[in-house]
SERO-4910 file (N, C-alpha, C, O; in steps of 0.05 Angstrom, whole numbers):
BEGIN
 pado doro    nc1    nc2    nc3   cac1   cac2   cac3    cc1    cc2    cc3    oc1    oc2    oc3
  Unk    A   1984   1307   2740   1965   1298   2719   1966   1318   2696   1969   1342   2702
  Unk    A   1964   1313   2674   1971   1325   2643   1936   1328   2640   1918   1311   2641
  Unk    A   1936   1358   2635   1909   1365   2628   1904   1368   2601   1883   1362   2590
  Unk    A   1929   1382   2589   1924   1397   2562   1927   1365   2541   1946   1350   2538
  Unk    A   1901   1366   2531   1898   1357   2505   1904   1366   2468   1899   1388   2458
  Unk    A   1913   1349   2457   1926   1359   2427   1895   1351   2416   1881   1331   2419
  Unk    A   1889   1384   2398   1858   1382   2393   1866   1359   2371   1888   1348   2365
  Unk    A   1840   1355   2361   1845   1340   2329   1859   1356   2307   1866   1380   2309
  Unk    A   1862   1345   2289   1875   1367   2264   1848   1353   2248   1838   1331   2247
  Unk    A   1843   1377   2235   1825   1380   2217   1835   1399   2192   1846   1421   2190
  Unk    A   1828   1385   2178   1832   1403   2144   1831   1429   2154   1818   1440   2172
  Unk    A   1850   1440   2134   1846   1475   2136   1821   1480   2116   1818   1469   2094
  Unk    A   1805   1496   2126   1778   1501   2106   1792   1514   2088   1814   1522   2095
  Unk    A   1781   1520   2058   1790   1528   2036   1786   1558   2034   1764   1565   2042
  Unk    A   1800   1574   2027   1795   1609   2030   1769   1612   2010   1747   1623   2014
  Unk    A   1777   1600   1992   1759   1604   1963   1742   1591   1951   1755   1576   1937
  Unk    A   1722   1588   1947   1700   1560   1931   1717   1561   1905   1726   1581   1894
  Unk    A   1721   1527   1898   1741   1514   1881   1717   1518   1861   1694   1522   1869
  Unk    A   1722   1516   1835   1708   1521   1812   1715   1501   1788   1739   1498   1787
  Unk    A   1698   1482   1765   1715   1472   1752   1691   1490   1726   1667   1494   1728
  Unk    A   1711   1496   1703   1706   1501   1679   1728   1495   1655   1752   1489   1656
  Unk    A   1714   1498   1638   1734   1488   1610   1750   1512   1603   1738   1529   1588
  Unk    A   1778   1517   1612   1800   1531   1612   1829   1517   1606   1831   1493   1609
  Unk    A   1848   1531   1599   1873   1516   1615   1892   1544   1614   1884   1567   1608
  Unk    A   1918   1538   1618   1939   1549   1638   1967   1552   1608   1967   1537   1589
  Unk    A   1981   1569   1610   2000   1569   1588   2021   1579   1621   2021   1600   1634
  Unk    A   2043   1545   1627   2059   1555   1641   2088   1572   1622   2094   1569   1599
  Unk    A   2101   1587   1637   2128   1598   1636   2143   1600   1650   2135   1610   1671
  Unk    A   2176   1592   1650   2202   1589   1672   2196   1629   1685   2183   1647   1676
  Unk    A   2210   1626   1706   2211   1650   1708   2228   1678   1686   2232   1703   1684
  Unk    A   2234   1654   1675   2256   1682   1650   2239   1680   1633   2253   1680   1613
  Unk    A   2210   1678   1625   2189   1679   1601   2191   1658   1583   2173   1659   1566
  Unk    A   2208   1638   1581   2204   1612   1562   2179   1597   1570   2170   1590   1592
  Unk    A   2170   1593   1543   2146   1578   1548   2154   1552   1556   2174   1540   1546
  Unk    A   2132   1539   1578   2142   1503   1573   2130   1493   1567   2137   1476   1551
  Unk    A   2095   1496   1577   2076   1480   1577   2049   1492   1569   2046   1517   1566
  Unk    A   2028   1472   1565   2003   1486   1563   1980   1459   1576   1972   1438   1567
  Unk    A   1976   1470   1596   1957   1451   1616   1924   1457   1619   1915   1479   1612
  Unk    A   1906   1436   1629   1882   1438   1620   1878   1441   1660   1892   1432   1678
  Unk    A   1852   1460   1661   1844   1467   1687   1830   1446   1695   1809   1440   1684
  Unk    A   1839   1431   1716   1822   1406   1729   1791   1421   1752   1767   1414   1756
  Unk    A   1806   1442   1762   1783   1469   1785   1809   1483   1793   1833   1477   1790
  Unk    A   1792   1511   1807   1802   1538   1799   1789   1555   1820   1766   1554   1828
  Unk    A   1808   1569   1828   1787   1586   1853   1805   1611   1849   1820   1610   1829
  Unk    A   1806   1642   1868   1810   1661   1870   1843   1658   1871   1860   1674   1863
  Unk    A   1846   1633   1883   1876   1634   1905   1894   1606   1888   1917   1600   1895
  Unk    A   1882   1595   1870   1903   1572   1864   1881   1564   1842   1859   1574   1839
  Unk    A   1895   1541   1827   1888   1520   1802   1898   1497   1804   1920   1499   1813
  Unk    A   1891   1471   1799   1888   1456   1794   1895   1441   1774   1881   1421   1773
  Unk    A   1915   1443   1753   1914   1435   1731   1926   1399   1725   1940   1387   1741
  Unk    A   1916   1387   1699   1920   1368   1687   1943   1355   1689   1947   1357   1713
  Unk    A   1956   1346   1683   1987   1340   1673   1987   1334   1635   2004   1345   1622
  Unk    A   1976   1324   1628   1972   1332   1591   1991   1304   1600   2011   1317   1605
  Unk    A   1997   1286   1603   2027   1270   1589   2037   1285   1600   2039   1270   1619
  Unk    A   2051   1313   1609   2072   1311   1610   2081   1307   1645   2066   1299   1662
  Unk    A   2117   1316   1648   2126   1296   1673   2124   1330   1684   2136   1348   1672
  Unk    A   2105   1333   1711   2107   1360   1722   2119   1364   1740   2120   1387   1750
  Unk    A   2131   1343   1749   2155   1338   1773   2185   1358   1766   2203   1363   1781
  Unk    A   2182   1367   1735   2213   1388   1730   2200   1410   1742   2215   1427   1751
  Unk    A   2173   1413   1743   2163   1445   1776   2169   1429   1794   2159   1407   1798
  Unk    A   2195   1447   1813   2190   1442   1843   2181   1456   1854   2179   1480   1850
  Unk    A   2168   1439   1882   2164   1451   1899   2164   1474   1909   2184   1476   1924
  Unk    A   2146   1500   1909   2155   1521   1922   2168   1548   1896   2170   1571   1904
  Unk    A   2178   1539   1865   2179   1557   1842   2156   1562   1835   2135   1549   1834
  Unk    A   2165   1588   1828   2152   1618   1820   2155   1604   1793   2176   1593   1784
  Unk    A   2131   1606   1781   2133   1605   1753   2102   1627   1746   2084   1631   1762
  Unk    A   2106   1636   1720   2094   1650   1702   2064   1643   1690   2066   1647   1665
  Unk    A   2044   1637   1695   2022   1632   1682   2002   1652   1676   1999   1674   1688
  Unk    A   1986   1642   1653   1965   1660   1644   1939   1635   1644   1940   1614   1631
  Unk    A   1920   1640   1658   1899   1629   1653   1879   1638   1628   1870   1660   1623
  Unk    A   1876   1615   1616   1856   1628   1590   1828   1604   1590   1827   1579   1594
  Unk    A   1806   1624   1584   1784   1609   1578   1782   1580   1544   1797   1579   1524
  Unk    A   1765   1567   1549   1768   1554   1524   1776   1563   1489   1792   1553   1472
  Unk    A   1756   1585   1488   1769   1609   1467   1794   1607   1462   1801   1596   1441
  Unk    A   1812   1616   1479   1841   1619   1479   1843   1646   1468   1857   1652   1448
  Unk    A   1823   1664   1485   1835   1695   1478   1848   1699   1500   1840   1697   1523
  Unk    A   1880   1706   1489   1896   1711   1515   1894   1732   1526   1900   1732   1550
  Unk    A   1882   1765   1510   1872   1785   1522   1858   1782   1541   1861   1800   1557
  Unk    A   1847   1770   1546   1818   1757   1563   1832   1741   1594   1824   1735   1616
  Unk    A   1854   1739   1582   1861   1713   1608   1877   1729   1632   1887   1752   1632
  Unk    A   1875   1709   1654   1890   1725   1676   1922   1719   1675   1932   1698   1683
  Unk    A   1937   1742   1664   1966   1733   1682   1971   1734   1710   1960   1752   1723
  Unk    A   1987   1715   1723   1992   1718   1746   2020   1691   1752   2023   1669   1743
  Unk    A   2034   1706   1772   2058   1692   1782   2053   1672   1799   2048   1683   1820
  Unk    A   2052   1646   1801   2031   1621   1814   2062   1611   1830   2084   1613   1820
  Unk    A   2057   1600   1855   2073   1585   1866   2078   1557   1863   2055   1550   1867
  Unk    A   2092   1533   1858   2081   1502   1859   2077   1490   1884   2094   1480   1898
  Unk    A   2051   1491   1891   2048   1485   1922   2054   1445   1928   2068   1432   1943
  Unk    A   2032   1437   1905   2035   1410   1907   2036   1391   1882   2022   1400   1864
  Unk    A   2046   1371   1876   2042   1357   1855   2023   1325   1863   2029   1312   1883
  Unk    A   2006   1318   1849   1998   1294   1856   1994   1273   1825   2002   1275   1802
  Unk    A   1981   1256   1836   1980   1233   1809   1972   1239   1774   1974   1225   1753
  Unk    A   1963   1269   1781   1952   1273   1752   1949   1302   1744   1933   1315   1730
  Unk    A   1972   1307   1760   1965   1341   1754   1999   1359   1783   2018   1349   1796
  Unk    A   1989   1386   1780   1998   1399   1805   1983   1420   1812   1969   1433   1796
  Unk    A   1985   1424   1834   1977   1455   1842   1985   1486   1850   1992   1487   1874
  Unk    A   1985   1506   1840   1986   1526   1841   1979   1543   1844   1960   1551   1830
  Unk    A   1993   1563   1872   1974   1581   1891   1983   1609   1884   2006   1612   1876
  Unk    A   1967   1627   1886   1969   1648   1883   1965   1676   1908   1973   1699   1908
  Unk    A   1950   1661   1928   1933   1668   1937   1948   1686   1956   1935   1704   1968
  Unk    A   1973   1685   1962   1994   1705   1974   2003   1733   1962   2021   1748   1969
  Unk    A   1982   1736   1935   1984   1765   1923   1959   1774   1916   1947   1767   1895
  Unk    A   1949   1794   1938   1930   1801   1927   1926   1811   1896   1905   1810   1884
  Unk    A   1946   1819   1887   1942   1832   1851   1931   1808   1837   1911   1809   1823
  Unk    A   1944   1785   1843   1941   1758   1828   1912   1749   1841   1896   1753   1822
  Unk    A   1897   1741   1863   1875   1737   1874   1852   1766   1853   1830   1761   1844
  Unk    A   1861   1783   1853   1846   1803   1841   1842   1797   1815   1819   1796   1805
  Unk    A   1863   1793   1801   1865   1789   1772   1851   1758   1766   1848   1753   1741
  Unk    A   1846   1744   1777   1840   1711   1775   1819   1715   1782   1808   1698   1768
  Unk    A   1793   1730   1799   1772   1731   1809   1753   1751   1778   1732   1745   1766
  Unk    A   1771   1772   1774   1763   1792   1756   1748   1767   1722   1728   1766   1708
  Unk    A   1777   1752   1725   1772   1732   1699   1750   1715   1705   1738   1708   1685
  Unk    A   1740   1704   1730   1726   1678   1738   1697   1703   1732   1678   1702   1717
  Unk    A   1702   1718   1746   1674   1737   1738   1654   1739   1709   1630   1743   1704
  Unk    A   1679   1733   1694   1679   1745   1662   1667   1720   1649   1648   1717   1634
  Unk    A   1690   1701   1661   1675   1677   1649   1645   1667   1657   1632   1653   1642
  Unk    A   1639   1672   1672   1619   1666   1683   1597   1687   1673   1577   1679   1661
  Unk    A   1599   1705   1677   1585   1723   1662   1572   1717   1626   1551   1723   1615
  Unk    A   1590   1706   1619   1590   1693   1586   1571   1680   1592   1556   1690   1575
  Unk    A   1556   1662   1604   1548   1632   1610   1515   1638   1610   1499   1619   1614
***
């Protein structure tokens, strides 16, 4: 007789409380060309959320290192977090991008969410 049961799968809980504010994202290839400039859909310590603007975000694959700076609505880029984001997922209106495997980047994205919020 087979005792061991397969538990349920349940969502992985989220590391970070997701956040939405009026920001967006200035992506870059990994050699510093700019490509894009995306609007923050929510935002946490460890990843973002962003828009798709029109454009086709499917030329990020899966799993590239690309270059972003998060900036508040302002658009003072002094102000914003750089950090090297992974493409974890793409869906119907946007993709997502994690960070959360560097602490420097989790530090630097928390430091900014602080700031902004602090303004408020």
């Amino acid at each position: 007789m087979n005792t061991v049961e397969t538990p349920p799968s349940y969502p992985r809980p989220r590391r970070y409380p997701r956040l939405e504010l009026a920001a967006f994202v200035d992506v870059r290839r990994g050699d510093g060309t700019f490509v894009v400039q995306l609007p923050v859909r929510n935002i946490s310590r460890g990843g973002v959320l962003v828009g798709d603007a029109g454009e086709d975000l499917t030329v990020f694959s899966l799993g590239e290192t690309l270059a972003v700076t998060i900036v508040d609505k302002s658009g003072d880029l002094d102000r914003g977090a750089a950090v090297d984001a992974r493409v974890v997922r793409h869906d119907g209106g946007g993709m997502a991008l994690s960070w959360d495997h560097s602490d420097g980047g989790v530090t630097a994205v928390g430091a900014f969410l602080d700031r902004f919020y602090s303004k408020r």
